[in-house]
C-alpha positions as CSV (number, residue, x, y, z in Angstrom):
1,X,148.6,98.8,65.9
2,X,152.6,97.6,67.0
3,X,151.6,99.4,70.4
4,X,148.1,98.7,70.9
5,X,148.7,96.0,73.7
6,X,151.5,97.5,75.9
7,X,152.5,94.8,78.5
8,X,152.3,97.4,81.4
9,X,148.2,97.4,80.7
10,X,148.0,94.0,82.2
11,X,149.0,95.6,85.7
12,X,146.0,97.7,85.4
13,X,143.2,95.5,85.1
14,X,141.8,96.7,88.1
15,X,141.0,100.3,86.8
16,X,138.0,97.9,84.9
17,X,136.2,98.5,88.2
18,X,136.4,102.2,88.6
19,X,133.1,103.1,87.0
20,X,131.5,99.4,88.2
21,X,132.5,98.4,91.1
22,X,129.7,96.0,92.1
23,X,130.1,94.3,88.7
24,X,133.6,94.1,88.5
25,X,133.4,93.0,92.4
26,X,130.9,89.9,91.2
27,X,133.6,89.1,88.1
28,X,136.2,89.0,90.0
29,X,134.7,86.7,92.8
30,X,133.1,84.1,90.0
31,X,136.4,84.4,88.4
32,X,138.6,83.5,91.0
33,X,136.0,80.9,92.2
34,X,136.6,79.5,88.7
35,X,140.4,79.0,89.3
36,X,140.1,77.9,92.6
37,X,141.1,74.6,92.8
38,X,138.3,72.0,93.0
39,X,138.0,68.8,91.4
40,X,141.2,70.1,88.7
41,X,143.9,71.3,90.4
42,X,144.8,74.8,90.2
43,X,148.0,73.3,88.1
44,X,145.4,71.9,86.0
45,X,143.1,75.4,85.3
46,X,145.9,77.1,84.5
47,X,147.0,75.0,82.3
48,X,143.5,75.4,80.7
49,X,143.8,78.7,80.5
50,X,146.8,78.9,78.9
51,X,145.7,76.7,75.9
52,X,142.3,78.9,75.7
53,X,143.9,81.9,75.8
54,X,145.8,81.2,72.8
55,X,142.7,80.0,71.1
56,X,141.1,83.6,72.0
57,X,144.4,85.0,71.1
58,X,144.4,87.5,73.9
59,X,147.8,88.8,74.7
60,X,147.1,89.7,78.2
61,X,146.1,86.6,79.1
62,X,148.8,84.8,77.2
63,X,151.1,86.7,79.3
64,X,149.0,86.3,82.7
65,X,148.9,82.5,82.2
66,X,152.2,81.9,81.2
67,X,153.3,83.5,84.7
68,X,150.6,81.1,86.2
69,X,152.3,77.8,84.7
70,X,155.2,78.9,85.5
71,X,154.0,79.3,89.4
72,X,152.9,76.4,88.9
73,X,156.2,74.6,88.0
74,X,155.5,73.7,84.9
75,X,157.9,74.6,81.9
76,X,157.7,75.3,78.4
77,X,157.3,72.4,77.5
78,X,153.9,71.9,79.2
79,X,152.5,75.0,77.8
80,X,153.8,74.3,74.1
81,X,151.9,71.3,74.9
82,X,149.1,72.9,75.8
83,X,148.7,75.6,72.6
84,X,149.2,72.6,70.6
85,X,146.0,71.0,72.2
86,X,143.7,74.4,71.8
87,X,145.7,74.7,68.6
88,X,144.9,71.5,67.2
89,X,141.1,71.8,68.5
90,X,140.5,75.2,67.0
91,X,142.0,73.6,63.4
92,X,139.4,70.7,63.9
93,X,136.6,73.4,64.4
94,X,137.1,75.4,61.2
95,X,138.0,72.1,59.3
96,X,134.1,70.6,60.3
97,X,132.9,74.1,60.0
98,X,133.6,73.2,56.0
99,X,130.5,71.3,56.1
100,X,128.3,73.9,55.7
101,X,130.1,74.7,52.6
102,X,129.6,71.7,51.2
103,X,126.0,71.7,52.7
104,X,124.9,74.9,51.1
105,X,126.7,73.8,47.5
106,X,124.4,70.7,47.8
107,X,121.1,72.8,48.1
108,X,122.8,75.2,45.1
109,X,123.0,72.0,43.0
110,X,119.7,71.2,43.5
């Protein structure tokens, strides 16, 4: 698995499309709407997308969103930051998730 995400994939995203256009057409229109700047900056949704993609854990789009922040201007710094945030958040999630451990001991102790 050392090789299953090469970095030169992320160049070829496009090929997606080649046996839907029309869908990959609407994605890529909603997506781009997405990170259009509106009321966040386009600093600000990339910044967001760094932090979630290191909560997905996609290595594409760890790589594409690093290269966004650092369009942006921002540093390292900012986007250790930022996987700290989504890291921190994703902790908290499994962490309350232990509640339905604890739930479904209770009913076995019944």
């Amino acid at each position: 698995m050392g090789d299953y995400y090469r970095d030169e994939d992320l160049e070829r995203f496009g090929e997606i499309g080649k046996y839907s256009p029309e869908l990959f057409k609407k994605f890529m229109d909603w997506y781009s709407s997405a990170l259009a700047a509106g009321l966040l900056t386009k600093r600000e949704k990339v910044l967001i997308g760094i932090a979630v993609a290191h909560a997905i854990q996609c290595p594409y789009c760890i790589d594409a969103y690093t290269r966004s922040c650092i369009e942006e201007g921002m540093s390292l710094e900012h986007i250790t930051e930022a996987v700290h945030v989504a890291s921190a958040v994703r902790g908290g999630a499994s962490l309350i998730h232990g509640i339905q451990a604890h739930n479904a001991a209770d009913k076995m102790s019944l």
